[in-house]
N, CA, C and O atoms as a printed pandas DataFrame, in Angstrom:
     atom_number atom_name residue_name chain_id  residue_number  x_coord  y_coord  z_coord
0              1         N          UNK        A               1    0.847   -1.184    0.000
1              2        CA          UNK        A               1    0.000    0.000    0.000
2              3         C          UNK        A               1    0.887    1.240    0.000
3              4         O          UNK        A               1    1.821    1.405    0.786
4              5         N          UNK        A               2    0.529    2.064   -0.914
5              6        CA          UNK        A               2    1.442    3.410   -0.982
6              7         C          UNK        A               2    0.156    4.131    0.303
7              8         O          UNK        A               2   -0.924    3.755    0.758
8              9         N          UNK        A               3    1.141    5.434    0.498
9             10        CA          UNK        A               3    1.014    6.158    1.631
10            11         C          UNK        A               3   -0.212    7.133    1.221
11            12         O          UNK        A               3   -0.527    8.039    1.993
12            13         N          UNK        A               4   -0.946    6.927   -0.079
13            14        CA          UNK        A               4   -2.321    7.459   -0.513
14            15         C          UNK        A               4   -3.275    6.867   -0.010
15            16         O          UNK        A               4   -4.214    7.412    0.570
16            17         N          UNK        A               5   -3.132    5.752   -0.175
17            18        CA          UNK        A               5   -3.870    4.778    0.426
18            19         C          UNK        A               5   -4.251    4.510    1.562
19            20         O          UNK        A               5   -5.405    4.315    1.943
20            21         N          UNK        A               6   -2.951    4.483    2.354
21            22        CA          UNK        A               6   -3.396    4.443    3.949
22            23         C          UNK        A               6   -3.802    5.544    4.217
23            24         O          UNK        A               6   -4.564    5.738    5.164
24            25         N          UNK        A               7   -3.430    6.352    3.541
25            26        CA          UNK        A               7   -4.182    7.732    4.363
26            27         C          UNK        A               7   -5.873    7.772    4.143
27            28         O          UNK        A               7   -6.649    8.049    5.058
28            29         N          UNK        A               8   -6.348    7.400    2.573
29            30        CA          UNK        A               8   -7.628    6.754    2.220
30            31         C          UNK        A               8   -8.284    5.863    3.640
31            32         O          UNK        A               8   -9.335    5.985    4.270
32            33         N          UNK        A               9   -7.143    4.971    3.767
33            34        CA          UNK        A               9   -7.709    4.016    4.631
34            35         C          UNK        A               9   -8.213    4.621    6.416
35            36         O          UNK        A               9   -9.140    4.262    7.141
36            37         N          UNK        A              10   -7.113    5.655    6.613
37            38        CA          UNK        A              10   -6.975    5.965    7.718
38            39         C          UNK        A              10   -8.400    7.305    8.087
39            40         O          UNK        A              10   -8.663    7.755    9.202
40            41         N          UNK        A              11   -8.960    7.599    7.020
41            42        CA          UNK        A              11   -9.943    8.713    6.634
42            43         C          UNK        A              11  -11.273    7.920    6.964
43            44         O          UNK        A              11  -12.335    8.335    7.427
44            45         N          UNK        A              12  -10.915    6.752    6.612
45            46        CA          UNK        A              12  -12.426    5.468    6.645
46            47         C          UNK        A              12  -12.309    5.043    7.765
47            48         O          UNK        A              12  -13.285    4.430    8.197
48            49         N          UNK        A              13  -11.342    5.160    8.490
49            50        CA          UNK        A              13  -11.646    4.408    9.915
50            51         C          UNK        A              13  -11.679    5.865   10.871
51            52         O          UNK        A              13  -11.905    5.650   12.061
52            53         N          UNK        A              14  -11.544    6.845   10.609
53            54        CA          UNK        A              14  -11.746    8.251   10.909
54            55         C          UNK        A              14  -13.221    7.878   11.237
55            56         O          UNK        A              14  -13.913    7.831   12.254
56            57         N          UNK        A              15  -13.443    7.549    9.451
57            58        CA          UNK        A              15  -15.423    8.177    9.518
58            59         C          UNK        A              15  -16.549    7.116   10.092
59            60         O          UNK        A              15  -17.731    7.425   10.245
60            61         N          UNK        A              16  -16.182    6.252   10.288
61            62        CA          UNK        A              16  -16.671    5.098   10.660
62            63         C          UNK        A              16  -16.634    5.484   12.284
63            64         O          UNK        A              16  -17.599    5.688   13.021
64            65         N          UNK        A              17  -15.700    5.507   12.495
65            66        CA          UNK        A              17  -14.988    5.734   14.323
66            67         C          UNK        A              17  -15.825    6.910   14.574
67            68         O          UNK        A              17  -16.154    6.745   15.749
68            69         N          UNK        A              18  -16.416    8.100   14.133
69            70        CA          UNK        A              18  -16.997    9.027   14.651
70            71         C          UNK        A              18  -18.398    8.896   14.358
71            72         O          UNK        A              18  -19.145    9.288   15.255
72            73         N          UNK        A              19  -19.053    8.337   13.085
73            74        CA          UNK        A              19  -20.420    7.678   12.960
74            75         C          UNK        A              19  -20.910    6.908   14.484
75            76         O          UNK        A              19  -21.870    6.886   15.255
76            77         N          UNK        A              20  -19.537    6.310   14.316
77            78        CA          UNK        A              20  -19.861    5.250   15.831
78            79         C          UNK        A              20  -19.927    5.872   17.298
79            80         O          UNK        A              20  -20.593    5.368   18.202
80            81         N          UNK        A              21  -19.258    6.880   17.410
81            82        CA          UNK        A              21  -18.777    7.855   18.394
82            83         C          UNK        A              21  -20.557    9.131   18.636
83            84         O          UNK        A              21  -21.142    9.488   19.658
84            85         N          UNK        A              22  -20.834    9.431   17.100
85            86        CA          UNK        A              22  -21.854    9.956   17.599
86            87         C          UNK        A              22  -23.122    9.352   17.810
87            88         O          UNK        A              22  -24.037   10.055   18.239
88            89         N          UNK        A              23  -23.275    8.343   17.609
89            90        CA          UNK        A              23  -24.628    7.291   17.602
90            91         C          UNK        A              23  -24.566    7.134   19.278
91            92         O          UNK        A              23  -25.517    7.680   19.837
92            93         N          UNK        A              24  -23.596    6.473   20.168
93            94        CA          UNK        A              24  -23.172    6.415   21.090
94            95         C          UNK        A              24  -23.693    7.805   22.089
95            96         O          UNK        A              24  -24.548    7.547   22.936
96            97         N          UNK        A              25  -23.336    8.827   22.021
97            98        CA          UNK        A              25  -23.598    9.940   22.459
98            99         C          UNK        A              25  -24.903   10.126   22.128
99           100         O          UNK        A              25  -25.649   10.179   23.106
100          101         N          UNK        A              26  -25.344   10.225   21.218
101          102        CA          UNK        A              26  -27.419    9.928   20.591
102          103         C          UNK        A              26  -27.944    8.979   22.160
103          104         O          UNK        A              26  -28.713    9.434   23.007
104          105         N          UNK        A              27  -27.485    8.029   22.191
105          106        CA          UNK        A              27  -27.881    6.737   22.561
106          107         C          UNK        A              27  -27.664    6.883   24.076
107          108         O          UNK        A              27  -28.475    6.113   24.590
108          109         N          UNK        A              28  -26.764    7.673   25.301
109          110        CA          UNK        A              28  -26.547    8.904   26.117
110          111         C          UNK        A              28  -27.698    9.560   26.123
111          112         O          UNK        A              28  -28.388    9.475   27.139
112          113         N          UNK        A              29  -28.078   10.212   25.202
113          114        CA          UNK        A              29  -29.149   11.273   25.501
114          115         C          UNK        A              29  -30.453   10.720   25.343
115          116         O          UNK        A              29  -31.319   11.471   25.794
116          117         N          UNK        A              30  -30.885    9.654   24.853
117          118        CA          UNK        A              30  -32.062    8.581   24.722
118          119         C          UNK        A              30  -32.464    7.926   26.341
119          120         O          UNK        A              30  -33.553    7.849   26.910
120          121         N          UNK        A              31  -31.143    7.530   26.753
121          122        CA          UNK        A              31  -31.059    7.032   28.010
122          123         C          UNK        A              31  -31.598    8.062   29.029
123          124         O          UNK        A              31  -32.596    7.845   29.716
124          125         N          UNK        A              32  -31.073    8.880   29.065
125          126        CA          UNK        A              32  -31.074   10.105   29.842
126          127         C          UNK        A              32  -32.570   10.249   30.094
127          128         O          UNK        A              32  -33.066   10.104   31.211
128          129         N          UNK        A              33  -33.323   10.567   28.897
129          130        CA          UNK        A              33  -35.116   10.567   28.535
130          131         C          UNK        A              33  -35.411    9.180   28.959
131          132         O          UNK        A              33  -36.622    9.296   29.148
132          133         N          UNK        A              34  -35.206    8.263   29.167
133          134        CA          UNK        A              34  -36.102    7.104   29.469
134          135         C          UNK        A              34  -36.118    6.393   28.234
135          136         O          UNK        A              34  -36.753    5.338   28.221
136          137         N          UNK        A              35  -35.598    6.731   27.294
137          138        CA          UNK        A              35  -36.114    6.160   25.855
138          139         C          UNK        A              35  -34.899    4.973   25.383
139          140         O          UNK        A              35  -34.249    4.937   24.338
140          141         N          UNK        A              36  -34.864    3.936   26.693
141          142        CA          UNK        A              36  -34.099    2.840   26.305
142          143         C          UNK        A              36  -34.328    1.473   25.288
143          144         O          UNK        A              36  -33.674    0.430   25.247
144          145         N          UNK        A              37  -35.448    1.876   24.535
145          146        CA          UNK        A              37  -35.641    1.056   23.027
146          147         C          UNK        A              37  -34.276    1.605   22.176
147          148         O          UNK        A              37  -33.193    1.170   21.786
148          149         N          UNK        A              38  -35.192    3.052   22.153
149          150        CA          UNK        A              38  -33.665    3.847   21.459
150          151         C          UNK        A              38  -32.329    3.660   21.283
151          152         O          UNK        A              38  -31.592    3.358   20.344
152          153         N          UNK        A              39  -32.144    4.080   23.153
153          154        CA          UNK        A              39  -30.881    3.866   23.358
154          155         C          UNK        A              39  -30.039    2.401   22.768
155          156         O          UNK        A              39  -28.874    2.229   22.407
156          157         N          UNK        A              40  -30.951    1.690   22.842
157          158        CA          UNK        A              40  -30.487    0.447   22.267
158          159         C          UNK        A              40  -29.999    0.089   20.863
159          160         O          UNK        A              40  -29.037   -0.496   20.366
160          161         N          UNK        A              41  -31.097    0.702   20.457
161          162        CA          UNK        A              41  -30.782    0.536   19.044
162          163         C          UNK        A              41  -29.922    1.506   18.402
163          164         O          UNK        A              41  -29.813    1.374   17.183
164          165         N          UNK        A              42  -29.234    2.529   18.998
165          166        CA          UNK        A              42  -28.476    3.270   18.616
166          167         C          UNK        A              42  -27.083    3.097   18.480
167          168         O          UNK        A              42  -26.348    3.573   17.615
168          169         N          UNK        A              43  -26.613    1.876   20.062
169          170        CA          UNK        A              43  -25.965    1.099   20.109
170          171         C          UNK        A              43  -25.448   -0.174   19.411
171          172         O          UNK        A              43  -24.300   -0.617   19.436
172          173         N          UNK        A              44  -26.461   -0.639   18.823
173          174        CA          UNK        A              44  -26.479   -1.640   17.502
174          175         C          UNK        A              44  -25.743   -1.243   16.405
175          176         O          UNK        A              44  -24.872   -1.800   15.738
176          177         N          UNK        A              45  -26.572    0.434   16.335
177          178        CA          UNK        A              45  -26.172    1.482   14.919
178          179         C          UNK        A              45  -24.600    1.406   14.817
179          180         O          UNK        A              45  -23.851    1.114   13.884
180          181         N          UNK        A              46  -24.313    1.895   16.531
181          182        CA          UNK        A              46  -22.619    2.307   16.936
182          183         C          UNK        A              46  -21.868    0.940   16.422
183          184         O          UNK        A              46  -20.887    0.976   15.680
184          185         N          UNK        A              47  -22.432   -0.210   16.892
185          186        CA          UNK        A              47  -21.672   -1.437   16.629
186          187         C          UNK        A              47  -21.338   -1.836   15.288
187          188         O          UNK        A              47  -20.429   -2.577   14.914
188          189         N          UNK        A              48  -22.352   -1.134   14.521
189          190        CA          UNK        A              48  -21.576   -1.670   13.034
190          191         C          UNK        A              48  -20.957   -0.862   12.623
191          192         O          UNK        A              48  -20.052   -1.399   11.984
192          193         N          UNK        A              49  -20.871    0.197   12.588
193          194        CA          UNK        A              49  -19.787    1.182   12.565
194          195         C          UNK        A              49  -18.611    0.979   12.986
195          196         O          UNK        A              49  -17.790    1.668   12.381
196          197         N          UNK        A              50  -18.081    0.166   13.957
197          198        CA          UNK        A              50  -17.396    0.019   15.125
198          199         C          UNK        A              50  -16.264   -1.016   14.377
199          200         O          UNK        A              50  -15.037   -0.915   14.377
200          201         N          UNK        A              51  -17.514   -2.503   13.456
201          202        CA          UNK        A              51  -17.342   -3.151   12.978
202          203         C          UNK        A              51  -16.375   -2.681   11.313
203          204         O          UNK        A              51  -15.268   -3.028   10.900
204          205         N          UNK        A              52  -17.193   -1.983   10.872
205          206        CA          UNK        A              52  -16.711   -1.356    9.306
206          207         C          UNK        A              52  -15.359   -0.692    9.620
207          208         O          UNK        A              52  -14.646   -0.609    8.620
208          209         N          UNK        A              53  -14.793   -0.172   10.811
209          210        CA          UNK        A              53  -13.703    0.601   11.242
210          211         C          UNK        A              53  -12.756   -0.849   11.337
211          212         O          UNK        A              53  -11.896   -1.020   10.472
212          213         N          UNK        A              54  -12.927   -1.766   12.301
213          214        CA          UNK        A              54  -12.144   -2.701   12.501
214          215         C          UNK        A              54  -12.058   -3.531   11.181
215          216         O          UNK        A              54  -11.164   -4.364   11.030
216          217         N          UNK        A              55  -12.946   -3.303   10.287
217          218        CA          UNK        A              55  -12.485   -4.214    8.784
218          219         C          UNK        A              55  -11.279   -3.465    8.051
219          220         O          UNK        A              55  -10.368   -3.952    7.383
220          221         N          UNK        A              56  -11.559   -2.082    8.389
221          222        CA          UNK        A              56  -10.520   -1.310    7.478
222          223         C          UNK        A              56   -9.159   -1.466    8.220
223          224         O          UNK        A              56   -8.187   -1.721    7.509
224          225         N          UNK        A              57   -8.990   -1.357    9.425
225          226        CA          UNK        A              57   -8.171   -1.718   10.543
226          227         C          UNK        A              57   -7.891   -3.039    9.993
227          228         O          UNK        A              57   -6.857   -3.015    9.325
228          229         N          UNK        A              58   -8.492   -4.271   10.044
229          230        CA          UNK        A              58   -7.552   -5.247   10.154
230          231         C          UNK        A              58   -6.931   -5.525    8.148
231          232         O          UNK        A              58   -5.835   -5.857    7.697
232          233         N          UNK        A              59   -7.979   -5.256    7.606
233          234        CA          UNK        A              59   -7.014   -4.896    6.386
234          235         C          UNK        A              59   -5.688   -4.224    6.336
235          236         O          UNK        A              59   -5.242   -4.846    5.371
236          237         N          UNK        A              60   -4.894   -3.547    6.612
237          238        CA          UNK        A              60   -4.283   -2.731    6.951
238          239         C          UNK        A              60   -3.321   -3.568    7.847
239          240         O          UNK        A              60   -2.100   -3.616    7.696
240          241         N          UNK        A              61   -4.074   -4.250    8.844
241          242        CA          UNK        A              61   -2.737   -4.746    9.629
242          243         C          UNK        A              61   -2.251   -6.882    8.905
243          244         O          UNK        A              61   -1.299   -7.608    9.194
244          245         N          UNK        A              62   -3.251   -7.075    8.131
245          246        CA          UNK        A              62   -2.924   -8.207    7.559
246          247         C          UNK        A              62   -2.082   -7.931    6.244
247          248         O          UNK        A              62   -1.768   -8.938    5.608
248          249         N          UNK        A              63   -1.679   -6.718    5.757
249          250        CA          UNK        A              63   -0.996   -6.582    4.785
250          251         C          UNK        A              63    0.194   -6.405    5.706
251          252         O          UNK        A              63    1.144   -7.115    5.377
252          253         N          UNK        A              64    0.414   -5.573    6.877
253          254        CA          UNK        A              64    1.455   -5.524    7.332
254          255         C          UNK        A              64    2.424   -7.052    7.857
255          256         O          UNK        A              64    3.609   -7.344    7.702
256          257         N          UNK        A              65    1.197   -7.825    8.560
257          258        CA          UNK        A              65    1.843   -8.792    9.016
258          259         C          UNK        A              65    2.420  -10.226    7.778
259          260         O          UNK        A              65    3.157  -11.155    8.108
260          261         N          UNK        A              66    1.949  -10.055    6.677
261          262        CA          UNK        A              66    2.423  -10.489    5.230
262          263         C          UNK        A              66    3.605   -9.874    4.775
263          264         O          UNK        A              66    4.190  -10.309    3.783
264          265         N          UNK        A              67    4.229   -8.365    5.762
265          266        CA          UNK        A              67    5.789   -8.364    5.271
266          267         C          UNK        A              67    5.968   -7.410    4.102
267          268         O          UNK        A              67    6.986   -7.231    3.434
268          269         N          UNK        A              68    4.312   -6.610    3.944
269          270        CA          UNK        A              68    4.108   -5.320    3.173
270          271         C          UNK        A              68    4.747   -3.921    3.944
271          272         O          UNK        A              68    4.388   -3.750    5.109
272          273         N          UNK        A              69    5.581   -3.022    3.398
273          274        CA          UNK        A              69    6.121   -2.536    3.901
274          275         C          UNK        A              69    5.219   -1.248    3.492
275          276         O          UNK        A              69    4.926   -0.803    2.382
276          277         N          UNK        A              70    4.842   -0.754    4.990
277          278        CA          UNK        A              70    3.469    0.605    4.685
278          279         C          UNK        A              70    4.168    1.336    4.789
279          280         O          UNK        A              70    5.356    1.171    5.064
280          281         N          UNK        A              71    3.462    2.604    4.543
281          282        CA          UNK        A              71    4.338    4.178    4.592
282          283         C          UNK        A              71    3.311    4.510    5.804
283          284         O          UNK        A              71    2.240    3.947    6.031
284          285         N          UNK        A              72    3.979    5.673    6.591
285          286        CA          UNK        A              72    3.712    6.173    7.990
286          287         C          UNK        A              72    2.870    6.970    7.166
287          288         O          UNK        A              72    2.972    7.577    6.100
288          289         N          UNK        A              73    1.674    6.678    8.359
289          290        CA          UNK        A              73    0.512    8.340    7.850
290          291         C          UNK        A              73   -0.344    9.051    8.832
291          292         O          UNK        A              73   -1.505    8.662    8.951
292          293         N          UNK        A              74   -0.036    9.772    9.352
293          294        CA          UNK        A              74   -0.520   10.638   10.145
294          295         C          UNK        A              74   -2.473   10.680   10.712
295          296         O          UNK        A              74   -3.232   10.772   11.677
296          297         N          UNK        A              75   -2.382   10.524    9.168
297          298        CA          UNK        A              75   -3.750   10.512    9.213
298          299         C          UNK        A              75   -4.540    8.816    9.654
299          300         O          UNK        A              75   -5.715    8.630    9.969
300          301         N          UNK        A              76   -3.688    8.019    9.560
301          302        CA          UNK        A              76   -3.908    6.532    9.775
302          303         C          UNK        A              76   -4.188    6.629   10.947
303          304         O          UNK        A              76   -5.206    6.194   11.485
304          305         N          UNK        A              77   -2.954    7.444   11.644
305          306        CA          UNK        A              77   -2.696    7.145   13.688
306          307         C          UNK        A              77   -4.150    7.918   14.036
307          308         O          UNK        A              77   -4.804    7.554   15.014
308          309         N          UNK        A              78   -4.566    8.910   13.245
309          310        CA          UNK        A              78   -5.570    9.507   13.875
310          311         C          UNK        A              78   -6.653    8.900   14.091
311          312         O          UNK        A              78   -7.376    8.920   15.087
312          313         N          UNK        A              79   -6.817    7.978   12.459
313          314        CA          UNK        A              79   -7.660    6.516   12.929
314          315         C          UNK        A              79   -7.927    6.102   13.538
315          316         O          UNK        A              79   -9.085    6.240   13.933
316          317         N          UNK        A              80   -6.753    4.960   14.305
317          318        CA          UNK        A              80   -6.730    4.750   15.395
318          319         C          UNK        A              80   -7.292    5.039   16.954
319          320         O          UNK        A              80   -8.005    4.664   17.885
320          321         N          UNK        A              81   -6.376    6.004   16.436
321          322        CA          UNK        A              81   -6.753    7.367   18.166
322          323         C          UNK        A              81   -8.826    7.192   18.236
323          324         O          UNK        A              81   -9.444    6.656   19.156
324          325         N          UNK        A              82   -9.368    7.756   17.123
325          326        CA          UNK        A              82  -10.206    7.884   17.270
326          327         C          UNK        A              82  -11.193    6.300   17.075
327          328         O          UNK        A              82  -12.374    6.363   17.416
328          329         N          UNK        A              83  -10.862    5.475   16.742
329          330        CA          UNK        A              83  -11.549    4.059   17.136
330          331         C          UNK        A              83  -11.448    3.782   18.160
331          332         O          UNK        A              83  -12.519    3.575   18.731
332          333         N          UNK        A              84   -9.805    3.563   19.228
333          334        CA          UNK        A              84   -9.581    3.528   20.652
334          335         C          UNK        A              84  -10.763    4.239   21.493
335          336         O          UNK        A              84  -11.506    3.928   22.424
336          337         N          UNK        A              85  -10.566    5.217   20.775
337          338        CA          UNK        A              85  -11.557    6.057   22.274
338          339         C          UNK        A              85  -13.075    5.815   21.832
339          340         O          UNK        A              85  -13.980    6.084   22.621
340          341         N          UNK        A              86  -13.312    5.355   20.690
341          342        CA          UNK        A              86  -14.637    4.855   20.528
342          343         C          UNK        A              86  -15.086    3.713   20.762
343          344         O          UNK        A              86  -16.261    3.430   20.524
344          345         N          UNK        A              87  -14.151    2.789   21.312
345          346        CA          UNK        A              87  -14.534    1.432   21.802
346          347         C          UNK        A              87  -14.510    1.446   23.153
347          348         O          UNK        A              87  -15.181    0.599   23.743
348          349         N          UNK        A              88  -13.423    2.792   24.202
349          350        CA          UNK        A              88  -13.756    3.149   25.331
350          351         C          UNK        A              88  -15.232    3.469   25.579
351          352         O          UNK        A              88  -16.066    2.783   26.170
352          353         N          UNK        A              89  -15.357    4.582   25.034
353          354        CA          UNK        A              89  -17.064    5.321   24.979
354          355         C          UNK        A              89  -18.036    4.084   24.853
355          356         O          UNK        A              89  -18.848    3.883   25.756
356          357         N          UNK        A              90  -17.978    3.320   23.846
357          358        CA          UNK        A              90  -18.771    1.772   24.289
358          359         C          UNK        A              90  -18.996    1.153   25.414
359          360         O          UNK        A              90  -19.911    0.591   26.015
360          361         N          UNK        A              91  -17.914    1.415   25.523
361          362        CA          UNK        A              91  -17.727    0.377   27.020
362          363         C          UNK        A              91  -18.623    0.969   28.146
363          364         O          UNK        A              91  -19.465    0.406   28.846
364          365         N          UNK        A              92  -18.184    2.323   28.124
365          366        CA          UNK        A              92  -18.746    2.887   29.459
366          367         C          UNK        A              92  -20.060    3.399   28.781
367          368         O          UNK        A              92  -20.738    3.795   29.729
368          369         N          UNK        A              93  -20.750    3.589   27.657
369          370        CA          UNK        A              93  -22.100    3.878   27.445
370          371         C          UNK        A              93  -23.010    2.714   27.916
371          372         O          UNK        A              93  -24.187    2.799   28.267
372          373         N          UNK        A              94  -22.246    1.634   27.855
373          374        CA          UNK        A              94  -23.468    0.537   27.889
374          375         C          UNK        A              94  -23.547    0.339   29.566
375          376         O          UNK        A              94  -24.646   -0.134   29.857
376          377         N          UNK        A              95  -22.812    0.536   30.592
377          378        CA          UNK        A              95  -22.856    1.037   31.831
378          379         C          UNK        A              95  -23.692    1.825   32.615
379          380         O          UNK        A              95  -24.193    1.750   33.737
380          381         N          UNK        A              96  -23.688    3.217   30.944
381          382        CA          UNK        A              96  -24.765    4.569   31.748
382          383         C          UNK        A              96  -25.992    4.081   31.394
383          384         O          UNK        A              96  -26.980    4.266   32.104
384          385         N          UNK        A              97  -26.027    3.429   30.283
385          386        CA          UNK        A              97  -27.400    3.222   29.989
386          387         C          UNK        A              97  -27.703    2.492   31.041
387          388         O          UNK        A              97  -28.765    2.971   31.440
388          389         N          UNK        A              98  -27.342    1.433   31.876
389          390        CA          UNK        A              98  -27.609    0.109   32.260
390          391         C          UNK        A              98  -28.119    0.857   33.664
391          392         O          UNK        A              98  -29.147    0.552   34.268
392          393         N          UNK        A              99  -27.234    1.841   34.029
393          394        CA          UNK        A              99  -27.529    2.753   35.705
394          395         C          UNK        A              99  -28.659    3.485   35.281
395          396         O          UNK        A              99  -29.663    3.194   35.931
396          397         N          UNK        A             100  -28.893    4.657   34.082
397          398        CA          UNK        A             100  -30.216    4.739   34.042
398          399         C          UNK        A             100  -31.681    4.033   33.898
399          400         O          UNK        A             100  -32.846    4.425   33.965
400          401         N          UNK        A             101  -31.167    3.065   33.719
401          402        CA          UNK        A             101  -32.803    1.664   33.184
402          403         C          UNK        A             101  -33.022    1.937   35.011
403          404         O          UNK        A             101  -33.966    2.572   35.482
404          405         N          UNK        A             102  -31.821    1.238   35.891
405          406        CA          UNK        A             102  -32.073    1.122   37.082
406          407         C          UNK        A             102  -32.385    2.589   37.905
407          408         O          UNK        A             102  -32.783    2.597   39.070
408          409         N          UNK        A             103  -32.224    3.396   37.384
409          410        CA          UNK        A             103  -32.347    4.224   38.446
410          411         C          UNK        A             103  -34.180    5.046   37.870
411          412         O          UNK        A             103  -34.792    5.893   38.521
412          413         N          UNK        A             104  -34.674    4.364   36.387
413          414        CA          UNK        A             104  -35.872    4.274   36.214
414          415         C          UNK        A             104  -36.485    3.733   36.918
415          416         O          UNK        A             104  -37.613    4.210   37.044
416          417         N          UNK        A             105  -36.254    2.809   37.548
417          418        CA          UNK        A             105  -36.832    1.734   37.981
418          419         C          UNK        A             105  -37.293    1.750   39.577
419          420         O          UNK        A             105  -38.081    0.974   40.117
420          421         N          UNK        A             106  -36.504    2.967   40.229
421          422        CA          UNK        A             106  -36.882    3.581   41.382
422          423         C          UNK        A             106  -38.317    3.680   41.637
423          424         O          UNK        A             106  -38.725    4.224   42.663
């Protein structure tokens, strides 16, 4: 892969990673209202997003581990950066949602 490419690549796991990032935050403010159908399914939304990021991701790292020699791209790491913290935000959304159902339930 020339260094057009990954940067292509690194733009798609950008847009994917923040699709996923804002569905998540949607799905936060659903909770918040009581509206945990929503919230749920917003979370679903986030997950394939989440999914389409980690396809472009592991493309990318199965060419590497085949001994393809990538070019550094700035825009790739940002990728990254921003999938990391969108699989954090997962983690702990499905938490808030889970404390608001219960604290509905008062």
């Amino acid at each position: 892969m020339n260094r057009e490419e990954i940067t292509l690549l690194g733009f798609e796991i950008v847009a994917y990673a923040g699709d996923a990032r804002s569905k998540l935050l949607e799905a936060l403010n659903a909770a918040q209202k009581g509206e945990f159908e929503q919230a749920e399914k917003l979370v679903k939304e986030a997950d394939i997003c989440i999914a389409d990021a980690h396809r472009a991701q592991t493309d990318l790292l199965t060419k590497e581990a085949a001994g393809e020699d990538l070019a550094y791209s700035v825009t790739m790491m940002h990728g990254q950066d921003h999938l990391m913290t969108t699989l954090l935000l997962k983690d702990l959304m499905k938490h808030f949602i889970e404390l608001y159902k219960k604290e509905a339930t008062r």
